[in-house]
N, C-alpha and C positions, 0 to 999 in steps of 0.2 A: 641421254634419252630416257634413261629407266628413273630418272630423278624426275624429269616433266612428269611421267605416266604416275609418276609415285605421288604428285602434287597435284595432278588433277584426280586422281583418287582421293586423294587426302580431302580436296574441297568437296568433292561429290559428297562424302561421307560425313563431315562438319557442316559447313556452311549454306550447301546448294538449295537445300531445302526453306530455310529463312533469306535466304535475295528473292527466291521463288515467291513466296506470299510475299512478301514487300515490293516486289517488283510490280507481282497483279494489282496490290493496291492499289499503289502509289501510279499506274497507268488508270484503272477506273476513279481517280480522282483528276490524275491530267484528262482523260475526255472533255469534261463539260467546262473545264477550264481553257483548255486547248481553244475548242472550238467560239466559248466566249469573249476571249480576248482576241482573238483574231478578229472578230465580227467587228468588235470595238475601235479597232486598229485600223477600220477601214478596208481590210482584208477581207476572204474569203473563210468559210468554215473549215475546209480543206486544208487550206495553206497554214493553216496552227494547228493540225492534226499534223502536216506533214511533217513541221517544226518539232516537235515534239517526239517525233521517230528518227529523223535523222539528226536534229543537233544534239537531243536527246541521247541519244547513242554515243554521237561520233566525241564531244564534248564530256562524257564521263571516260571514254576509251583515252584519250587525249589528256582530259585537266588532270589537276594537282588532288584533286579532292577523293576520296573514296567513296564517301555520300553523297557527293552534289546530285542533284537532279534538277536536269535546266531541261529548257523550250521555252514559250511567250508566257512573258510573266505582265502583272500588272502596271510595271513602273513605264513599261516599254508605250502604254496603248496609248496615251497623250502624243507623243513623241513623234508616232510611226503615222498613228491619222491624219497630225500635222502637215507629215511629208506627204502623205497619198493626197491630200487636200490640194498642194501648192503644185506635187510632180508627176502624182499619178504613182501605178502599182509598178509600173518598169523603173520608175525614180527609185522609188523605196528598195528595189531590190539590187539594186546600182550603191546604192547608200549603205546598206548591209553589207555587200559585198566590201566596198572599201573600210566600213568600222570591223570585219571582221580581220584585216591586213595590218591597221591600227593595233589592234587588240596581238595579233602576232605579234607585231615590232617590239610594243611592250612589254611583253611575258618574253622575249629573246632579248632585250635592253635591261632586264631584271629590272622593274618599275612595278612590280607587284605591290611592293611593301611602299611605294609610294601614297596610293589611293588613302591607306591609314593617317594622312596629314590632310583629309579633306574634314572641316569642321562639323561636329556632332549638330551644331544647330541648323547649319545647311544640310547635312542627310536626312534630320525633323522635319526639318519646312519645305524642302522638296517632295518627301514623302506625304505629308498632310496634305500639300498641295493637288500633288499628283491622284490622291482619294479624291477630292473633292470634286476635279473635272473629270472624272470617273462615274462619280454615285452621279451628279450633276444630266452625264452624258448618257444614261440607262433609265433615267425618269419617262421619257416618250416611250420606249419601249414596253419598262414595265406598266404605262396607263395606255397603250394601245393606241398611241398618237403615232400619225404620220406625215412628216414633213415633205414640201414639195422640193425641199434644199438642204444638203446636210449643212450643218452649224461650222462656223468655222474656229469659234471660241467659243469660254462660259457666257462672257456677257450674251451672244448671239444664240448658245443655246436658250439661257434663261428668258430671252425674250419670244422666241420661238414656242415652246413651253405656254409662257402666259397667255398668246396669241391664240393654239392651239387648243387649251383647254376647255374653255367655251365652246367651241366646234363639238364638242361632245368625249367626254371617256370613254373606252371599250369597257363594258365591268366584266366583261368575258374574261379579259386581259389583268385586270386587274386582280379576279377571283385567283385565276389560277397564278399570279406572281405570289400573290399572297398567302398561297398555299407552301407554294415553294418556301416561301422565309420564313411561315413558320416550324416548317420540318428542318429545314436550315436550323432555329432557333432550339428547336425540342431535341430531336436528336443524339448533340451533345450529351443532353442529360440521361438521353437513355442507355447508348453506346460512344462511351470516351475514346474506345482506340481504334474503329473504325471513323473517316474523320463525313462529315456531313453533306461534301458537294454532290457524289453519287448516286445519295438518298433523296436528295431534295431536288435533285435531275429527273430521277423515275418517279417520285411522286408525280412533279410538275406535268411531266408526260405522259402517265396513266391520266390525271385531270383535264389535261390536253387534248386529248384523244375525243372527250364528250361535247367540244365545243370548235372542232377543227375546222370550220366554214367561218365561223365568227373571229377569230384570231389569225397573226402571223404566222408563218412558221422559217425555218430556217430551209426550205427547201431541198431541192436534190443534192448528194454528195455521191461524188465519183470516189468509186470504189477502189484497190489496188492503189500501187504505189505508181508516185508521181513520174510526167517523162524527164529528160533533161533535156534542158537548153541552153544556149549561150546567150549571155549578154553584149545586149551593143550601144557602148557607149565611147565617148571622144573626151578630149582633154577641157573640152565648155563642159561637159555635164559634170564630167570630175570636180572641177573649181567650184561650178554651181552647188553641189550637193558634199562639200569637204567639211562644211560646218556641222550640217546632221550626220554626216557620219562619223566627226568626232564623238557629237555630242550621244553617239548610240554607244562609242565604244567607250567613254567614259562612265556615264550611266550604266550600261551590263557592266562594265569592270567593277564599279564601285557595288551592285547587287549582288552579285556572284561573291566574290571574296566576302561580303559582310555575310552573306546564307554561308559559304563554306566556315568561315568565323562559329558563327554559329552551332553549323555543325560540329565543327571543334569542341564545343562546350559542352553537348551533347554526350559525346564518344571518348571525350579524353584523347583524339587522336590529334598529328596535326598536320595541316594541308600545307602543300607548298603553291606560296600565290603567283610566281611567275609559271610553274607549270600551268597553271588553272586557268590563265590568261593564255598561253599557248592553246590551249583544249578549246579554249572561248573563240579564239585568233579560228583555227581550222575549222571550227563547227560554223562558223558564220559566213566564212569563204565558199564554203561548200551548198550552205542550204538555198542560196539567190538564182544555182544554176537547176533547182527542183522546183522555184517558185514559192519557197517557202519566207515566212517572213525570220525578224533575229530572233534568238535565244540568247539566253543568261541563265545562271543559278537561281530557281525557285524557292525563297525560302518555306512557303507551306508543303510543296512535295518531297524537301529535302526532310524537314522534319517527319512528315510522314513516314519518309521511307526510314527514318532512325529508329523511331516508334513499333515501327513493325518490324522490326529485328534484323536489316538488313548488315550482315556483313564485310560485302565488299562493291566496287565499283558495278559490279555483273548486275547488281539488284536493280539500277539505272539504266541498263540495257535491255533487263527484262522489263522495263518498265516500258519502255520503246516499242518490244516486241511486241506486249501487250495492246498498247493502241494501234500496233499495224493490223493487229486479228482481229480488232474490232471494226478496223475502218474495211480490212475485207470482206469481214462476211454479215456484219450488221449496217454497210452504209446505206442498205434500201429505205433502211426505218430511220434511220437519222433524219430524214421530212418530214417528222411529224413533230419535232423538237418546236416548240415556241418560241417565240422571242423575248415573252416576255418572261420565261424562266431563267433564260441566261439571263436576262437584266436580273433578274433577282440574286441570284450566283454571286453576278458580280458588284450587288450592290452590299453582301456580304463582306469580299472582297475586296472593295472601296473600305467598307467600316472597320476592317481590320488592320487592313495596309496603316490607316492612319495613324497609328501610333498616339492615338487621344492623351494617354497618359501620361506617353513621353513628354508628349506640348506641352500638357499644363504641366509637368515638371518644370519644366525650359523656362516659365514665367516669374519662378524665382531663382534661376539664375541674374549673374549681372547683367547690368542694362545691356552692356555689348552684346553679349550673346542674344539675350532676346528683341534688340534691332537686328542680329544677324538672321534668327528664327523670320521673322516677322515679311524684314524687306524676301528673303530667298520664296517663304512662301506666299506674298500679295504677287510679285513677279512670278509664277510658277502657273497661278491661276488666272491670273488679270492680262498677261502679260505675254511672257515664252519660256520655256524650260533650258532653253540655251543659256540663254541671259541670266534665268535664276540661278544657275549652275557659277556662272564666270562671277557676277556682280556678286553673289552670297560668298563665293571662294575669297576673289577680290576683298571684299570691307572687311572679312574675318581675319584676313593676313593685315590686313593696315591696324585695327585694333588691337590685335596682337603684336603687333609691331611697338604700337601705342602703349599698349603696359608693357613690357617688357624691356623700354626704354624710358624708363621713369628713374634716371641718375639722378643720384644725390652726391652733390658738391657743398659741403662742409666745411667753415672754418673753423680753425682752431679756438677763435676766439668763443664761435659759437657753441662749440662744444664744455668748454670752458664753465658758460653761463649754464650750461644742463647738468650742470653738477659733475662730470665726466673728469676723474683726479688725473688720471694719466696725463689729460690736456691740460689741467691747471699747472702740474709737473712743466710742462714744456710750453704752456705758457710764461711762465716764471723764468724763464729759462731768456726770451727773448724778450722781454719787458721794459731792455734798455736797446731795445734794437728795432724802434717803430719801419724801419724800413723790410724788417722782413714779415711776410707774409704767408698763411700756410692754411692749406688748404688739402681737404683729404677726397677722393671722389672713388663712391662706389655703387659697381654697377657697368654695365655692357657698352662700352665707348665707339657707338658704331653710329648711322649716317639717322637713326629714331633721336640719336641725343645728342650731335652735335650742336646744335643751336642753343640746348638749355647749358651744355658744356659752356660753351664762352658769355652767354648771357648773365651764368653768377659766378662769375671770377671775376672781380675790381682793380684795376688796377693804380698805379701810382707812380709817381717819378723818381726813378733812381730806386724801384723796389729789389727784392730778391726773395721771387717766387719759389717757394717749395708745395712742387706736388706731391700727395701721398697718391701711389697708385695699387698700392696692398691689394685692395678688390675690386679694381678694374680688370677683369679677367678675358675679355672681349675687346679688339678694337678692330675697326676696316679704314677702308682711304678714306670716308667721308671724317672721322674719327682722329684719323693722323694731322686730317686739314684742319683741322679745328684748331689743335695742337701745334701747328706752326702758325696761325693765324696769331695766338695767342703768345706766340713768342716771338715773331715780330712787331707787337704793342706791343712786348717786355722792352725788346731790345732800342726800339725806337725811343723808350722813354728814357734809355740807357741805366736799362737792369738786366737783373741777369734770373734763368730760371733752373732749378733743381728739382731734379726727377728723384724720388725716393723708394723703395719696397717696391721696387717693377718686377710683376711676374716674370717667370722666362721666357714664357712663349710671349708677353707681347714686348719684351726687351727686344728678342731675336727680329720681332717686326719691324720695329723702328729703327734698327742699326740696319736691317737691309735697307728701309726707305731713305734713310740718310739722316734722319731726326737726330740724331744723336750727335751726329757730329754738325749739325745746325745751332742745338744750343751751345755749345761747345765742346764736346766729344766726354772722352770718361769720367773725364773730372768733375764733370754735373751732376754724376749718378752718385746715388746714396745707397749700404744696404738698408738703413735704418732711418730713424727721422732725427736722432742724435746727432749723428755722422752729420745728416745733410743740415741741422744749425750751428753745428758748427763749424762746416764749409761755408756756410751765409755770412756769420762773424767773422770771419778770416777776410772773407773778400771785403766785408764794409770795413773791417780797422785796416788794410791796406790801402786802401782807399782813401781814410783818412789821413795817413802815415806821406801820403805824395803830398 
């Protein structure tokens, strides 16, 4: 007992005081975020406030991270408006529910460190992507257009938009977006560690104020915290809505672990990612029964909150506490908020998310990667973020499959011809013995290279093949069948084949599969390629001798 009191002393006296400013922060920068991305999302302004207090919370109490700071982040808003589009807000929150069950399994499966084998070009072009139907999706807002249909894609925004336009701008709307982005813009340069959303929120909404008959606004917001309820769904809505809510929980998993990443780099500290997926798993089980929409790891509040000195998880709960006291005792004036300031917000937030830089790096990577870039992000925009997700994963594991199964199978002869003495050595050796044939193969002998395996290997009648397999260090069953394919055309043409320099571990494979005693058991195996020609000579002058 006297060691707890001695530890919460100890914090009070170090650290409490820097989570404390990091906390308020990093909470007055989630406001106008919060509430932006929810709007975006097809949601309410509430319900990304509420996000933010409760997964906010319960998700720092929970994850692996010290620094994360989650609630509705940008990657989420495509995703979620999609579902509110097709199932409605009881869908989405049905959807949430089971990705945040997902998201347990796999932080309790220890699948954290998996997410890191999802390809850098598909995290770009999702990313880029997901900016685009972003900035794309806040252009009516921020010119004061209103539609009689919300859009159900870009194409459909974009044409909506053109449509629109002519009908007239709001320049009300537009004066004061524009206000916002520049203070957005300016800011920076005037205070770097304060970060710019909260400024260019109260600009937009002092500007606001003088034109508030002419403009949107985001209306009333109910004050206090949210009631609970239960959800009522059956095993049709499950089945129905099991795609999006993978697709929530692989998306938060892969955002959260690359911000806590991040974080990492930051602190010098390091996270553990199946707890953090645990943290992510609970916060998102819990927020659907408040009505709130998912969370994930934010990576601009998590950097905020590193910036501002926070020390420990506590900073991420005060950051929580923070927008509960706002949404208590300021939510009468939160009606007076514009719409087309959060469009502004987040058309910041679009411009950043996109990782511009990264892309054009991406373009001189090799081709592969930038068809993997390209295809994830034209599907991402044009298309579905599901899809981007599987098909971008999909072609980057088959390309990679693709190089890394580029076996090289070698004859001796041809080595020979490359100047290579050690092969002229041992060709020399076998010069009176055109029946044997030798061939060296290295490189991963698995189901990427079996085809090119037996495609350059020649064979002949009455030969006696010697395989080198020194640096085949890799083989699977696609790999083994190649291997007997190629030794029944040995045998059939009545020769015989010699296995040479076999690792051990893929020796130990082939004597379980039985390979070994298919070609004829030990006496085939060679340690050396010496040994094994002159086990070739032995058998052809016996041969001759009958």
């Amino acid at each position: 007992m006297q060691t707890i009191v001695s530890k919460i002393q100890t914090y009070f006296r170090t650290s409490f005081q820097k989570d404390l400013i990091a906390g308020i922060v990093v909470g007055l920068v989630a406001l106008p975020l919060s509430i932006a991305l929810a709007i975006a999302s097809g949601a309410s302004a509430e319900q990304g406030l509420y996000t933010a207090i409760i997964g906010g919370a319960l998700i720092a109490l929970f994850g692996g991270s010290e620094f994360q700071v989650s609630g509705p982040t940008a990657a989420f808003v495509v995703l979620l408006l999609g579902i509110v589009n097709q199932y409605g807000m009881q869908g989405l929150l049905i959807a949430g529910f089971m990705a945040g069950i997902i998201l347990l399994l796999m932080g309790i499966a220890k699948l954290g460190t998996v997410i890191k084998f999802i390809p850098y070009p598909v995290i770009i072009g999702l990313t880029a992507g997901i900016a685009v139907l972003i900035f794309a999706g806040q252009i009516a807002n921020f010119l004061g257009l209103q539609f009689a249909q919300r859009p159900h894609d870009f194409i459909e925004t974009l044409k909506l938009i053109s449509e629109n336009i002519p009908k007239g701008i709001n320049p009300y709307a537009v004066l004061i977006g524009g206000i916002t982005l520049l203070v957005y813009f300016i800011w920076p340069k005037i205070n770097k560690k304060f970060p710019p959303a909260p400024i260019a929120l109260f600009a937009g909404i002092i500007a606001g104020i003088f034109f508030q008959n002419q403009i949107q606004t985001i209306g009333n917001l109910p004050s206090g915290l949210p009631q609970f309820h239960i959800l009522a769904f059956d095993f049709q809505t499950i089945e129905l809505l099991l795609p999006a809510a993978f697709t929530i929980a692989i998306l938060g998993a892969i955002e959260s672990l690359l911000s806590a990443v991040v974080a990492d780099g930051m602190t010098g500290k390091k996270h553990d990612s199946n707890q953090e997926l645990i943290g992510l798993g609970i916060g998102n089980i819990t927020l659907p029964f408040f009505g709130a929409i998912p969370a994930t790891g934010a990576f601009a509040r998590t950097a905020t909150n590193i910036k501002n000195g926070a020390q420990t998880r506590n900073a991420a709960i005060i950051h929580s506490i923070t927008v509960l006291a706002i949404l208590f005792f300021f939510a009468p004036y939160a009606k007076i908020i514009p719409l087309t300031v959060l469009a502004a917000i987040l058309m910041m937030v679009a411009y950043n998310m996109s990782e511009i830089h990264h892309f054009r790096k991406l373009l001189n990577a090799p081709r592969s990667d930038v068809l993997v870039l390209f295809l994830t992000f034209g599907l991402t925009v044009f298309v579905d973020l599901t899809m981007a997700v599987g098909i971008g994963v999909v072609l980057a594991a088959i390309l990679f499959i693709r190089r890394i199964s580029e076996i090289s199978v070698v004859t001796l002869e041809d080595s020979s011809k490359k100047g290579n003495k050690r092969a002229q050595q041992l060709q020399e050796q076998i010069k009176e013995y055109p029946q044997i044939s030798l061939y060296e193969i290295s490189g991963p002998m698995f189901f990427g290279a079996a085809s090119m395996l037996q495609d350059n290997i020649q064979h002949k009648k009455g030969e006696i093949l010697i395989l080198r397999l020194k640096h085949a260090l890799v083989i699977d069953a696609t790999g083994i069948h190649a291997l007997e394919l190629i030794i029944d055309k040995i045998h059939k043409n009545n020769g015989k084949i010699i296995l040479s320099t076999i690792q051990p571990r893929v020796r130990k494979i082939l004597e379980k599969h039985g390979l070994i005693k298919h070609i004829g058991g030990a006496d085939y195996i060679s340690k050396d390629t010496e040994e094994a020609i002159n086990k070739a000579k032995k058998i052809i002058d016996s041969e001759k001798t009958k």
